[in-house]
C-alpha positions in Angstrom: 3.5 12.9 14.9 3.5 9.5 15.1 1.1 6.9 13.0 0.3 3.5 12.8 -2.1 2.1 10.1 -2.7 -1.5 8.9 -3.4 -1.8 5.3 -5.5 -4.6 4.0 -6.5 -6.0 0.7 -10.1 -6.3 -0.1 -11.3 -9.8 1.1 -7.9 -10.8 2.1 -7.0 -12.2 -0.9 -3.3 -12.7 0.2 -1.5 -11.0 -2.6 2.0 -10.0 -0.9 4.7 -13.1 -1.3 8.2 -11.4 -0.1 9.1 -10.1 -3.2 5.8 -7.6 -3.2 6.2 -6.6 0.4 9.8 -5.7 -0.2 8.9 -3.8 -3.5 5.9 -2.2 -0.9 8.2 -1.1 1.7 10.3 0.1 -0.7 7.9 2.5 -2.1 6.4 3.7 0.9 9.6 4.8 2.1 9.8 6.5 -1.1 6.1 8.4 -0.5 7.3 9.2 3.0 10.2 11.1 1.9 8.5 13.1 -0.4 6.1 14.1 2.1 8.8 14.9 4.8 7.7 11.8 6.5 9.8 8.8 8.1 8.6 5.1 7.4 9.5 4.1 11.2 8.5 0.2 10.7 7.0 -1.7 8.1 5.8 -5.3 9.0 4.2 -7.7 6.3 2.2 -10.9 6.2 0.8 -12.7 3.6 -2.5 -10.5 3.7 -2.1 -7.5 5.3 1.3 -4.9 6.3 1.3 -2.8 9.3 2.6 0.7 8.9 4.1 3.0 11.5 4.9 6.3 10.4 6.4 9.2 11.8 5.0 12.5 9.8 5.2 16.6 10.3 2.1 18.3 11.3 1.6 20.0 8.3 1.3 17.2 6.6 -2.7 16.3 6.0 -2.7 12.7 7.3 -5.4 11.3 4.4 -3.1 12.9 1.4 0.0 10.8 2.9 -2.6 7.8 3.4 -3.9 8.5 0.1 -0.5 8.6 -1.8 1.0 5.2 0.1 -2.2 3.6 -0.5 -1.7 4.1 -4.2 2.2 3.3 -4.6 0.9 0.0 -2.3 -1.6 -0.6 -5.7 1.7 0.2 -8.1 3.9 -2.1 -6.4 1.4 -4.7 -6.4 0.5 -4.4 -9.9 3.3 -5.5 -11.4 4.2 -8.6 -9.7 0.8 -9.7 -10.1 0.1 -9.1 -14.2 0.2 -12.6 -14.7 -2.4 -12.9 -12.0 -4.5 -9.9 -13.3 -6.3 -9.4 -16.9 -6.2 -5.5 -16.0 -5.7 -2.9 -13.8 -9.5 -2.8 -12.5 -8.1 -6.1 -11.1 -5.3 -5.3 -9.3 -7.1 -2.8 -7.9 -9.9 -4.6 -6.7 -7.4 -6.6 -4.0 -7.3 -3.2 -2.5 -10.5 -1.4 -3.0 -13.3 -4.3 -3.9 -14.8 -5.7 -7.2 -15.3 -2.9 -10.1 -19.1 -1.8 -10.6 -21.1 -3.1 -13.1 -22.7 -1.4 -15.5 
């Protein structure tokens, strides 16, 4: 069953330079294996990628979202370290600012 998605980092921050969207693609092929599925295309600009991805039915369609959403954190993380104090901040390009207490 075919499946296009866009993923976006929070506020657009325009994280991915070439080297991130490669290690990105590369990845979510990766995640797509494992889950039976097929990365059909992967398209990336500076602040978003676009996603289209062939998956079985048995597959629940928010674990695969899930799972590509996290190796898209992973991949990120490490190019950006310089960037990033921590981890929270990584992943608030993806999921917004960490709460305050």
């Amino acid at each position: 069953m075919p499946r296009s998605g866009v993923r976006t980092p929070k506020y657009r921050r325009g994280p991915f330079t070439d080297e991130i969207l490669r290690r990105c693609e590369e990845v979510m092929r990766d995640v797509c294996t494992d889950f039976g599925a097929e990365l059909r295309e992967f398209n990336g600009e500076r602040d978003h990628v676009h996603l289209l991805v062939h998956y079985p039915p048995k597959v629940a369609i928010s674990r695969l979202v899930g799972s590509l959403r996290a190796a898209a954190i992973g991949a990120v993380s490490v190019p950006m370290m310089p960037m990033a104090a921590t981890t929270a901040a990584v992943k608030s390009v993806f999921t917004g600012p960490p709460l305050s207490h």
